[in-house]
SEMI-316914 format. One record per residue: z, y, x of N, C-alpha, C, CB in turn; residue in three letters. Coordinates in steps of 0.1 Angstrom, whole numbers, padded with zeros to 4 digits, always signed. Atoms other than C-alpha are relative to their C-alpha. Glycine has a CB too. Layout:
ZYXZYXZYXZYXALA/...
This chain:
-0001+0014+0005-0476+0412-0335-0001-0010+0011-0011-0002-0011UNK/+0001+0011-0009-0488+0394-0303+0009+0004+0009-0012-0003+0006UNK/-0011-0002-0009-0457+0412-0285+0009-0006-0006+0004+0012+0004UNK/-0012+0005+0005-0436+0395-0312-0001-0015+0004+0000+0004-0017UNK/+0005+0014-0001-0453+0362-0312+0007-0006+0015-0019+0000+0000UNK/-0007+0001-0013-0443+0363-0270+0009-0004+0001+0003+0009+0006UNK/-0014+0001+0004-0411+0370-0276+0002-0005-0004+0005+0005-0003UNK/-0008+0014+0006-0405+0343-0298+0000-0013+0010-0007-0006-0014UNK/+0004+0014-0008-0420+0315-0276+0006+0003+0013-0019-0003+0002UNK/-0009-0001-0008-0399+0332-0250+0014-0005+0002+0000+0008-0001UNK/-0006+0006+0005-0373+0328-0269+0009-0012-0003-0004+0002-0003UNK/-0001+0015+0008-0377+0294-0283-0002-0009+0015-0018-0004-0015UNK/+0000-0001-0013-0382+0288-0242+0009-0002+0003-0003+0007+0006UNK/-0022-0004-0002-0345+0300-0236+0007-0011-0001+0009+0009-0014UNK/-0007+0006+0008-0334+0284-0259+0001-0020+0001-0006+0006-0013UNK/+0002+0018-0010-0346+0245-0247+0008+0004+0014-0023-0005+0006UNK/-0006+0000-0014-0338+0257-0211+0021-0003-0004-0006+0021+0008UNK/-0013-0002+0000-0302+0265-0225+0005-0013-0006+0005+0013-0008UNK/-0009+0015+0008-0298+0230-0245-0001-0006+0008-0004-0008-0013UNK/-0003+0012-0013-0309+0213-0212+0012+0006+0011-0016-0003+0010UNK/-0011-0001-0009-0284+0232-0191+0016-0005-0008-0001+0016+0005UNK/-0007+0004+0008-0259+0225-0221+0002-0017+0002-0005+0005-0011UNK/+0005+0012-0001-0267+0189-0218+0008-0003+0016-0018+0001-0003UNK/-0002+0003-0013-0265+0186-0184+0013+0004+0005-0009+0005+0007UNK/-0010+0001-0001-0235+0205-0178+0014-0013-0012-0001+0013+0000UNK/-0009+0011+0009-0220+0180-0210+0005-0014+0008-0009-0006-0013UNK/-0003+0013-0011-0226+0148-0185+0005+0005+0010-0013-0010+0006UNK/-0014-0001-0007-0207+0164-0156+0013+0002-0003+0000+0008+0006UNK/-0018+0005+0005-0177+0171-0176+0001-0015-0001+0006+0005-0016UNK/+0000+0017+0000-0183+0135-0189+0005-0009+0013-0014-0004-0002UNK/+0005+0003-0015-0188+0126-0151+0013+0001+0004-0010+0011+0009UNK/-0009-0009-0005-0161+0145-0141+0016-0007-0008-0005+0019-0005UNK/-0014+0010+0009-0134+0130-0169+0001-0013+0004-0001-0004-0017UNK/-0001+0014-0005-0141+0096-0157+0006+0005+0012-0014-0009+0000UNK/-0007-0001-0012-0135+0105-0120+0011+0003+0002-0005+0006+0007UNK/-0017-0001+0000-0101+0119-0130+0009-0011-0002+0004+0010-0011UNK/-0008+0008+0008-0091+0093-0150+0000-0014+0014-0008-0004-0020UNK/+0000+0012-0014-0101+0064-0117+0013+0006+0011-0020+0001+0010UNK/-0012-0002-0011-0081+0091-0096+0015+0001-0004-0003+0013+0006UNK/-0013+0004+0008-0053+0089-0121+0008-0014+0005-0003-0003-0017UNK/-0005+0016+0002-0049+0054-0122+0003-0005+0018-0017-0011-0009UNK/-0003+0006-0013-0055+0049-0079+0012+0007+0003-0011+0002+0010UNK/-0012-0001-0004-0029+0072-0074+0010-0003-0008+0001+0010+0004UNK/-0015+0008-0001+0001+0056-0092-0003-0017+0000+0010+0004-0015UNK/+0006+0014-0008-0019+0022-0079+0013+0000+0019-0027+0005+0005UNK/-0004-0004-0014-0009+0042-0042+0018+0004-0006-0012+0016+0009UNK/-0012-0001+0002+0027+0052-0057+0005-0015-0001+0001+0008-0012UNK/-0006+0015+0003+0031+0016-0065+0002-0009+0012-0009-0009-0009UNK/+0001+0009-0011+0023+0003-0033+0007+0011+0010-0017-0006+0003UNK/-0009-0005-0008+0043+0029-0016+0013-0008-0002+0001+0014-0003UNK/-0010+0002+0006+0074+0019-0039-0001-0014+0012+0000+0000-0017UNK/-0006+0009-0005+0067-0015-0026-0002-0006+0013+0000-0007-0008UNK/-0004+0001-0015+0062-0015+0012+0009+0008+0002-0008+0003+0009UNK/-0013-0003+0001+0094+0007+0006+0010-0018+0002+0000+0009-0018UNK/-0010+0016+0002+0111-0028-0007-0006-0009+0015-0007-0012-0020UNK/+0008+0010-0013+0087-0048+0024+0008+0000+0010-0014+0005+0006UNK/-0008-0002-0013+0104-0025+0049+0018-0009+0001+0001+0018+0000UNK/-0019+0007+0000+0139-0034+0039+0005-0015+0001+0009+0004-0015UNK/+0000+0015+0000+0133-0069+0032-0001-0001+0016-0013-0009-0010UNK/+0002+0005-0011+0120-0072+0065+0008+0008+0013-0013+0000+0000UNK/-0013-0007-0005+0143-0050+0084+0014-0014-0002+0005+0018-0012UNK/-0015+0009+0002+0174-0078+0069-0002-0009+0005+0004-0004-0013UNK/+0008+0015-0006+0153-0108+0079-0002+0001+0017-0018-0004-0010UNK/+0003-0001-0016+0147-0093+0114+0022+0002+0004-0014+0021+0005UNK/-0018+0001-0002+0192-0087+0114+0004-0017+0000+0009+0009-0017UNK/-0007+0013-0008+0198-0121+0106-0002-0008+0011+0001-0009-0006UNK/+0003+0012-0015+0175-0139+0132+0008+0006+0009-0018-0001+0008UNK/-0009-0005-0008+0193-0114+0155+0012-0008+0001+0002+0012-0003UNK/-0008+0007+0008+0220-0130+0138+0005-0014+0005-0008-0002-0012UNK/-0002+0016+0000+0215-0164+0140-0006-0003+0016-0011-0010-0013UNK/+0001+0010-0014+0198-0167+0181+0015+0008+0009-0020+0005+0012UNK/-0011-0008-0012+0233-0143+0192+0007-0018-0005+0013+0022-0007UNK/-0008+0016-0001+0251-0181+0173-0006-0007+0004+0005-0007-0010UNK/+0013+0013-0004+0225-0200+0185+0003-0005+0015-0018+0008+0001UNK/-0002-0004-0012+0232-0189+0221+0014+0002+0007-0006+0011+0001UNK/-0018+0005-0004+0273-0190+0221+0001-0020-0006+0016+0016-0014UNK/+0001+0012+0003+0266-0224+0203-0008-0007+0013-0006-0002-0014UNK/+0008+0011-0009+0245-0236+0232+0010+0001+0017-0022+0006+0001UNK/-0009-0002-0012+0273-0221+0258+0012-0011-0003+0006+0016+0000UNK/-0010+0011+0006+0298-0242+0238-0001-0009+0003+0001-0002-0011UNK/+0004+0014-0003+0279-0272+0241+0003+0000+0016-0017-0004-0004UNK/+0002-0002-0017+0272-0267+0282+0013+0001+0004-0008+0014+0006UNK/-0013+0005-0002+0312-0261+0285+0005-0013-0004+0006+0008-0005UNK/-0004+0016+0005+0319-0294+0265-0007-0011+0007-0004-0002-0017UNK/+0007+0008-0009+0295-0311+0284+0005+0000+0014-0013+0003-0001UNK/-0005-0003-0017+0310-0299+0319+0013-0007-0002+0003+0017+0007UNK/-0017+0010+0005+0347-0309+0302-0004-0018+0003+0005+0003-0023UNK/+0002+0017+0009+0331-0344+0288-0004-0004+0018-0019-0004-0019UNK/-0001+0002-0013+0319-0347+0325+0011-0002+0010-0004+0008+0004UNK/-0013+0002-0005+0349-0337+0341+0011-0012-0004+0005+0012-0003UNK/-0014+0010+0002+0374-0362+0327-0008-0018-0001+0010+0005-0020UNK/+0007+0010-0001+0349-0388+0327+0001-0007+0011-0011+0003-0002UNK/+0001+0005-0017+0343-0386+0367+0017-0005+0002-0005+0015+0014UNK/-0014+0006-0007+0382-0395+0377+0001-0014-0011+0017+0013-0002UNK/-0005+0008+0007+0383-0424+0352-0014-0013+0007+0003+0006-0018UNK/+0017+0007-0005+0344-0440+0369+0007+0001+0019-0021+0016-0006UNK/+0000+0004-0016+0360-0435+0403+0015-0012+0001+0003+0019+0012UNK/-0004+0013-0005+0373-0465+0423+0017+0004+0005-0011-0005+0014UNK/
């Protein structure tokens, strides 16, 4: 009878131990679902922001073409001038001389 009595309170021992490991393993899943669901969400956060320094690059790739763009006319416009100015010179001087 006092080997039974043991054995119950052994038992009934277990049995706590097993509802706190129960327990405890319950809040790491818990634990554990949340941390998925944050890593869910950051990575198509990081897909998104791939997608759009995707668009960044190109934008800025087009915007680096036209300045190219615009100092190549920038730079035959300022040859232009410097010829027209040597012309506007030239026909100037024979008409200023004596």
């Amino acid at each position: 009878e006092q080997l039974l009595k043991m054995m119950e309170e052994r038992m009934m021992d277990v049995e706590q131990k097993l509802r706190l490991v129960k327990r405890l393993l319950q809040d790491k899943v818990n634990q554990l679902k949340e941390q998925l669901s944050k890593n869910t969400k950051a990575d198509a956060m990081v897909k998104d922001l791939y997608v759009e320094n995707a668009q960044l690059l190109k934008a800025l790739e087009a915007t680096e073409q036209r300045q190219k763009s615009a100092e190549r006319k920038n730079y035959l416009l300022e040859e232009k001038i410097a010829n027209l100015n040597r012309i506007v010179r030239n026909l100037a001087s024979p008409s200023f001389s004596p």
